[in-house]
PyMOL Python script that loads the backbone (N, CA, C, O; Angstrom):
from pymol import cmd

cmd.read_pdbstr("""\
ATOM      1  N   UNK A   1     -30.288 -24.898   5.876  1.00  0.00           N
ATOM      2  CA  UNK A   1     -28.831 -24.839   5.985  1.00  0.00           C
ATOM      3  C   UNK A   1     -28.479 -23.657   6.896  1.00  0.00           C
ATOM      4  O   UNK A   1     -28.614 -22.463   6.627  1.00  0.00           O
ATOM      5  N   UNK A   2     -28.004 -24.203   8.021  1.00  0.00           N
ATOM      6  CA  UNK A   2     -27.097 -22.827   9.142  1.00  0.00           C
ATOM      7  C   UNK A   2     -26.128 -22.131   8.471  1.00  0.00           C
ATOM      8  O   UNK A   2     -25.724 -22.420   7.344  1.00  0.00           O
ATOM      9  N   UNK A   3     -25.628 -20.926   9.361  1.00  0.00           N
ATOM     10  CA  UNK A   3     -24.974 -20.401   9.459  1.00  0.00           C
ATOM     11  C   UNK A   3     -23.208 -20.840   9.645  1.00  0.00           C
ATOM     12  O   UNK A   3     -22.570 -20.680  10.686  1.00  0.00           O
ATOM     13  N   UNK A   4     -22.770 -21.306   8.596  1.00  0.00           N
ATOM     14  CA  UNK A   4     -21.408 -21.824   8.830  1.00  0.00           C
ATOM     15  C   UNK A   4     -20.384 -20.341   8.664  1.00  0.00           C
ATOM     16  O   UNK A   4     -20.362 -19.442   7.823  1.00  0.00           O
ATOM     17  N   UNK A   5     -19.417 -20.676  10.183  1.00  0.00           N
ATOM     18  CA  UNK A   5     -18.929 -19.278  10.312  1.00  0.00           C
ATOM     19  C   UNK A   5     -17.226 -19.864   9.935  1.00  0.00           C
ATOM     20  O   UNK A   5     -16.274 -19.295  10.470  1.00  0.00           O
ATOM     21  N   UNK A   6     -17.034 -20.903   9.081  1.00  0.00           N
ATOM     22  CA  UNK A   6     -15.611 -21.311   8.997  1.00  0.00           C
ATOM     23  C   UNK A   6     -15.731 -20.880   7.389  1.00  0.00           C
ATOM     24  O   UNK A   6     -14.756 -20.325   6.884  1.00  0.00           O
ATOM     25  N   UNK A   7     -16.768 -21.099   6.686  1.00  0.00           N
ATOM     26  CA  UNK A   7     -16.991 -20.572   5.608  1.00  0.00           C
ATOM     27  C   UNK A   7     -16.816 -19.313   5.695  1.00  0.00           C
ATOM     28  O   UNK A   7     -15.663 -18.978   5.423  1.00  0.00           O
ATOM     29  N   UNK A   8     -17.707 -18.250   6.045  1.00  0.00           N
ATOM     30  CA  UNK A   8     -17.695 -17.115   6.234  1.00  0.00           C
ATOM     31  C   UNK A   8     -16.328 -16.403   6.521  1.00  0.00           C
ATOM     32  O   UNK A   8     -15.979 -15.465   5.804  1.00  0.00           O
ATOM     33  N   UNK A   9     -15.555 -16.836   7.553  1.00  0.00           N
ATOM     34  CA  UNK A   9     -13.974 -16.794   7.759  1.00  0.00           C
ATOM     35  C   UNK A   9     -12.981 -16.847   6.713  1.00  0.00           C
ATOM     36  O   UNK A   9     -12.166 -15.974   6.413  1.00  0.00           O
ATOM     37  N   UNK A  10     -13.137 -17.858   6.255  1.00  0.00           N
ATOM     38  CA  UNK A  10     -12.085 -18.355   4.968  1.00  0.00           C
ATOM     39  C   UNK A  10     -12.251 -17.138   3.896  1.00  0.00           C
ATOM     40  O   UNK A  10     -11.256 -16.694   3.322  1.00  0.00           O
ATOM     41  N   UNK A  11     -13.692 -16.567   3.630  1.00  0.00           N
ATOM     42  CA  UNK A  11     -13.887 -15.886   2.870  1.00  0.00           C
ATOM     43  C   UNK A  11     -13.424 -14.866   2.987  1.00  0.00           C
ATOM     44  O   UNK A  11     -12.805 -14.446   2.010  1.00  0.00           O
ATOM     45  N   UNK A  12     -13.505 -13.983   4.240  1.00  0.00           N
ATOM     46  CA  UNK A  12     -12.313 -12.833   4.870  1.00  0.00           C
ATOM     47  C   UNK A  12     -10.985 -12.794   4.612  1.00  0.00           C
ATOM     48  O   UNK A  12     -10.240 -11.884   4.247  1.00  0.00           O
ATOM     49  N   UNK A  13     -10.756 -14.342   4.953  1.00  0.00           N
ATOM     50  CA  UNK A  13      -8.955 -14.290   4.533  1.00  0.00           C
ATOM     51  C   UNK A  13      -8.426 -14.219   3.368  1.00  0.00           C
ATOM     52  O   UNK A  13      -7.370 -13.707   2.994  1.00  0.00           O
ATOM     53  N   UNK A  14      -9.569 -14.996   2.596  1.00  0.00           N
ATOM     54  CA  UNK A  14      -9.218 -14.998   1.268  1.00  0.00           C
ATOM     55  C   UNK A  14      -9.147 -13.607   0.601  1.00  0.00           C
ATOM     56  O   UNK A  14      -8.257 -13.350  -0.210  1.00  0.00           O
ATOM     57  N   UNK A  15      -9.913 -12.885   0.884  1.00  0.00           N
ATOM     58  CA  UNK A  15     -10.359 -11.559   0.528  1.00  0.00           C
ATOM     59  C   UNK A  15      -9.102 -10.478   1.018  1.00  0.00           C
ATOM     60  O   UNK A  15      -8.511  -9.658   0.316  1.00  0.00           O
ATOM     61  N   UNK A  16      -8.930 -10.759   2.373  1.00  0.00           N
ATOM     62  CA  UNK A  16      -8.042  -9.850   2.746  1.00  0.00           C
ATOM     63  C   UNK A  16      -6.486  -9.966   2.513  1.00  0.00           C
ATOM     64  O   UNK A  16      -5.599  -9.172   2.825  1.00  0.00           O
ATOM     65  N   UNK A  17      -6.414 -11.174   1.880  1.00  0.00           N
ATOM     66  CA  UNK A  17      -5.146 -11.652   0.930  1.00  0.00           C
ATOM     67  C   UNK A  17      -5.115 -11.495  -0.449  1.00  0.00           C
ATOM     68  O   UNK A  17      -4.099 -11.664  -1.123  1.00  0.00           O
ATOM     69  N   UNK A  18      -6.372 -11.125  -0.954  1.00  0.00           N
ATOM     70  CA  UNK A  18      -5.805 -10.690  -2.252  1.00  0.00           C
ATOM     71  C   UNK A  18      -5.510  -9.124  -2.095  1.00  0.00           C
ATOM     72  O   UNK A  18      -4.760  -8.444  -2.795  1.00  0.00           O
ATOM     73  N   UNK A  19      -6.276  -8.727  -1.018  1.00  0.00           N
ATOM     74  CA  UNK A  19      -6.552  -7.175  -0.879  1.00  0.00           C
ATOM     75  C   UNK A  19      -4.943  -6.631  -0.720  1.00  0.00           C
ATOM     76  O   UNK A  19      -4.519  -5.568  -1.173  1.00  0.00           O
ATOM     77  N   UNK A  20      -4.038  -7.806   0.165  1.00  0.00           N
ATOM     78  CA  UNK A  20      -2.906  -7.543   0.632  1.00  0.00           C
ATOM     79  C   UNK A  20      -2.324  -7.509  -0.892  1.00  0.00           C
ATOM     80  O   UNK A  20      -1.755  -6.473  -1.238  1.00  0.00           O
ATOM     81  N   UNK A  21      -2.414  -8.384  -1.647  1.00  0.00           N
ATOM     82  CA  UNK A  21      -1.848  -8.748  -3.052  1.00  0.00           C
ATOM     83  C   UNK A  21      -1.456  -7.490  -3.712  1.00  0.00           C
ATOM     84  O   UNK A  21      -0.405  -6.926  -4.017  1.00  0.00           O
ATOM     85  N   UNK A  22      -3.371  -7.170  -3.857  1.00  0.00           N
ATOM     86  CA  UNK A  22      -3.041  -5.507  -4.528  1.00  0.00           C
ATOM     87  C   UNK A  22      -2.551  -4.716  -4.616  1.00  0.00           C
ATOM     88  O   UNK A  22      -2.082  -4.154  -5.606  1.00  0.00           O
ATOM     89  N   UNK A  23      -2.538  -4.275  -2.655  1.00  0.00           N
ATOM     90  CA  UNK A  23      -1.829  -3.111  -2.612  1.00  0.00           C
ATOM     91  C   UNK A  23       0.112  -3.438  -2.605  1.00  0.00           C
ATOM     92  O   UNK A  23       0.952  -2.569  -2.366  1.00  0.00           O
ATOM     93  N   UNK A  24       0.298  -4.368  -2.813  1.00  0.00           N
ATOM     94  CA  UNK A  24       1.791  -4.718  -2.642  1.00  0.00           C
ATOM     95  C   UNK A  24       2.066  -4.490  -4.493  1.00  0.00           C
ATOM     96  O   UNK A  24       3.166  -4.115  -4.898  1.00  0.00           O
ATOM     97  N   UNK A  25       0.972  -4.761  -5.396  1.00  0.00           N
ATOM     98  CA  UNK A  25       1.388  -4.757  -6.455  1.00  0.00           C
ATOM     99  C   UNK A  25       1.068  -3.320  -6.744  1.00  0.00           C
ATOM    100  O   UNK A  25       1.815  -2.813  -7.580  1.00  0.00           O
ATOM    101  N   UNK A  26       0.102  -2.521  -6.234  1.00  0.00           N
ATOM    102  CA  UNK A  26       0.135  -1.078  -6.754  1.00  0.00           C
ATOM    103  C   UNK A  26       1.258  -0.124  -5.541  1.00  0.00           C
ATOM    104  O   UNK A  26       1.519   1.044  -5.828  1.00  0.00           O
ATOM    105  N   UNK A  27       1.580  -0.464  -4.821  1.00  0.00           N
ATOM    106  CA  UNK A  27       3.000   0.672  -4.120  1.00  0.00           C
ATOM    107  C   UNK A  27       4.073   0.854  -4.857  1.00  0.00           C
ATOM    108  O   UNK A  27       4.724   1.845  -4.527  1.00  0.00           O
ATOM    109  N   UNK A  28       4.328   0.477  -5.401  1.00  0.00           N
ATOM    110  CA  UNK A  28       5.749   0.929  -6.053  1.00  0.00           C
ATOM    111  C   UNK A  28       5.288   1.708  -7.066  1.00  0.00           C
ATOM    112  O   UNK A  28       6.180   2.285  -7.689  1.00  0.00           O
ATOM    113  N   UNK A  29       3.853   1.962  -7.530  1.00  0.00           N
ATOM    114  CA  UNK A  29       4.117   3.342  -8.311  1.00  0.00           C
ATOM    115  C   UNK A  29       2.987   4.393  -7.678  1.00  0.00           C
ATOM    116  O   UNK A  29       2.838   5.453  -8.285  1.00  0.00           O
ATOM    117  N   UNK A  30       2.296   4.183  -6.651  1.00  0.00           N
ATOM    118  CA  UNK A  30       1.947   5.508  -5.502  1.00  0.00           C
ATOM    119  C   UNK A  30       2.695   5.549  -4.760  1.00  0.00           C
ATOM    120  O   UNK A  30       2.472   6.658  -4.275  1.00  0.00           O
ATOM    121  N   UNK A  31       3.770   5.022  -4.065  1.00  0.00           N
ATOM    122  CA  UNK A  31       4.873   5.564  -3.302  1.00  0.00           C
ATOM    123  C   UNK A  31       5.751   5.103  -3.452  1.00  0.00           C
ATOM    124  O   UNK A  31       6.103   4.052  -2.916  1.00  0.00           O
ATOM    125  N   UNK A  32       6.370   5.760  -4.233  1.00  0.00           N
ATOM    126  CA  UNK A  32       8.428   5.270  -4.461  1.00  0.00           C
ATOM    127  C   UNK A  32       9.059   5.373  -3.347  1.00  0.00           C
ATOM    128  O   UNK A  32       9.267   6.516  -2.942  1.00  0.00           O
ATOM    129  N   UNK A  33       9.519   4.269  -2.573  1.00  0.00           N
ATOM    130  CA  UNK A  33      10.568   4.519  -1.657  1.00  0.00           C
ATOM    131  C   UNK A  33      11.833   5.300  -1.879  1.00  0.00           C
ATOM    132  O   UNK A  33      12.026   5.727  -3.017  1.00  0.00           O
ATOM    133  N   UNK A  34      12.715   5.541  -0.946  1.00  0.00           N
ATOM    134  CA  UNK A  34      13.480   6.141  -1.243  1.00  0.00           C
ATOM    135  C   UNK A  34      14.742   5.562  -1.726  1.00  0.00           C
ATOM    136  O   UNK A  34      15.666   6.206  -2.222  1.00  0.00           O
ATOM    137  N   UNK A  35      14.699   4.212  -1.528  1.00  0.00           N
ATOM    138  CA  UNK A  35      15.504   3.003  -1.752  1.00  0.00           C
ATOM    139  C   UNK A  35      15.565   3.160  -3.499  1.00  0.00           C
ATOM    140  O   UNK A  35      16.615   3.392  -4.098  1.00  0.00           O
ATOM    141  N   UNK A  36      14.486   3.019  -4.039  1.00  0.00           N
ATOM    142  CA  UNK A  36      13.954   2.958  -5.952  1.00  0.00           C
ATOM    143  C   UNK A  36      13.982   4.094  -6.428  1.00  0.00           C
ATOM    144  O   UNK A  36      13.386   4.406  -7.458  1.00  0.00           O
ATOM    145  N   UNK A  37      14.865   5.071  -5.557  1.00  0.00           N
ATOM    146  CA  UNK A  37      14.935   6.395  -6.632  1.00  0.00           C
ATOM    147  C   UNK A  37      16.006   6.449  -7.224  1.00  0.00           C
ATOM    148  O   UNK A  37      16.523   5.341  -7.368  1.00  0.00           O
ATOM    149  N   UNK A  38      16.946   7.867  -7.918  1.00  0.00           N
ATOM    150  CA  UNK A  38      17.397   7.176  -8.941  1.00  0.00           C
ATOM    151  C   UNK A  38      18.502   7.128  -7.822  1.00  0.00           C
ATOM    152  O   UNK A  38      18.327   7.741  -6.769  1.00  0.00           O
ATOM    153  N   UNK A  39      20.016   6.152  -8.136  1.00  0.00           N
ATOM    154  CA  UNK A  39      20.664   6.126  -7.356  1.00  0.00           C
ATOM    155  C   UNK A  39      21.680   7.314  -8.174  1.00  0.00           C
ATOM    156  O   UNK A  39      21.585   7.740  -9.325  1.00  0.00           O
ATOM    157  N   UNK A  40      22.901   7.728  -6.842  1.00  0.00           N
ATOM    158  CA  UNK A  40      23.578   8.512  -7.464  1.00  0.00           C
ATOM    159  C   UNK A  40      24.680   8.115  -7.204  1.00  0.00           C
ATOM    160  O   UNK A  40      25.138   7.444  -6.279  1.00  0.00           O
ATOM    161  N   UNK A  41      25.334   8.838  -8.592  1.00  0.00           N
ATOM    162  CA  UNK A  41      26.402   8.211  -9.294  1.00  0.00           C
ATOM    163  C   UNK A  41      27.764   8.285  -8.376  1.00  0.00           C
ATOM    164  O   UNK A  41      28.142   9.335  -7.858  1.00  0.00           O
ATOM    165  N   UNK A  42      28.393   7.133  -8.256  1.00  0.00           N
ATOM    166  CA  UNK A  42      29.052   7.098  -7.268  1.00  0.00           C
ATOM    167  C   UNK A  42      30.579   7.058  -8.001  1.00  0.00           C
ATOM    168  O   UNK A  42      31.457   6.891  -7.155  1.00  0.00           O
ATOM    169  N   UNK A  43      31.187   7.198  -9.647  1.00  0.00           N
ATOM    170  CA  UNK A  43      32.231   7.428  -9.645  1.00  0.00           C
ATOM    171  C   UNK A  43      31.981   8.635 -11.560  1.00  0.00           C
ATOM    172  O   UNK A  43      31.227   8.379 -12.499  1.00  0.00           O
ATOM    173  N   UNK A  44      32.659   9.457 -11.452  1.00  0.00           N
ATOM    174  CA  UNK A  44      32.302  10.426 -12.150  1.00  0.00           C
ATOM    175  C   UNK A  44      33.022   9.885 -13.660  1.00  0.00           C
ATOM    176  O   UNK A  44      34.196  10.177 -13.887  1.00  0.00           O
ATOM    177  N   UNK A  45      32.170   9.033 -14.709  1.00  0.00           N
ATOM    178  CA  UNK A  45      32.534   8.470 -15.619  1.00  0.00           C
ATOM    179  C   UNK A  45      32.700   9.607 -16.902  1.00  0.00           C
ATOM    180  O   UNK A  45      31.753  10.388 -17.002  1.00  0.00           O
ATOM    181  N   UNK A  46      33.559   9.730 -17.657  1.00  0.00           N
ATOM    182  CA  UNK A  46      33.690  10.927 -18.527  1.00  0.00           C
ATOM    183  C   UNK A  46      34.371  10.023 -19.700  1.00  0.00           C
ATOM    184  O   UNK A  46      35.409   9.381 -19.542  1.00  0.00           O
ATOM    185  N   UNK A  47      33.622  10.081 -20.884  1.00  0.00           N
ATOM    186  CA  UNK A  47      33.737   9.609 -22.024  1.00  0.00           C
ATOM    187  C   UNK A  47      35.292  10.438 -22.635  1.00  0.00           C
ATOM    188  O   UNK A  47      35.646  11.610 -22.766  1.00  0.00           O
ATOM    189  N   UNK A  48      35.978   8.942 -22.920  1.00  0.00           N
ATOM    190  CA  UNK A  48      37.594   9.431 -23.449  1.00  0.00           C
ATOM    191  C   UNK A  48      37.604  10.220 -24.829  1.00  0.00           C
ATOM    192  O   UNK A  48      37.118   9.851 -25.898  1.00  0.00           O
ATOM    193  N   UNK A  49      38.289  11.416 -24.533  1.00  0.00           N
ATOM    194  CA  UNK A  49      38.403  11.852 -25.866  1.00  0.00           C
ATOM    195  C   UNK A  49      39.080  11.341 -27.167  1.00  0.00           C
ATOM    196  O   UNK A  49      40.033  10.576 -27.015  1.00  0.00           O
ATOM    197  N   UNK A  50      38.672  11.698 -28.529  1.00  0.00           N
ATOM    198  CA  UNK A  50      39.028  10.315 -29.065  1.00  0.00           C
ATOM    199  C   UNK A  50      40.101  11.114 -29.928  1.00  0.00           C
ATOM    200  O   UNK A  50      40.845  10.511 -30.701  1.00  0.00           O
TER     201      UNK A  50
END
""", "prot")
cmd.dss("prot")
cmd.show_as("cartoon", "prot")
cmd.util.cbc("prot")
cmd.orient("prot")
């Protein structure tokens, strides 16, 4: 049995698509964008006195 290089290929992609998988599922907690931080408060809410 030869050397089949469409096999060998597929196996790269496959590989380098889960690899992509990973790191898309581990970034959001090694680098917080600046977008997912906390947001700030944009109207100054103050609990009514009762």
């Amino acid at each position: 049995m030869g050397f089949r290089p469409h096999i060998f290929i597929g196996g790269l992609v496959l590989i380098a698509i889960l690899f992509l998988y990973l790191l898309l599922l581990v970034r959001p907690t090694l680098w917080p964008s600046p977008a997912h931080t906390e947001p700030a408060p944009t109207s100054t809410s103050t609990p009514a006195p009762n």
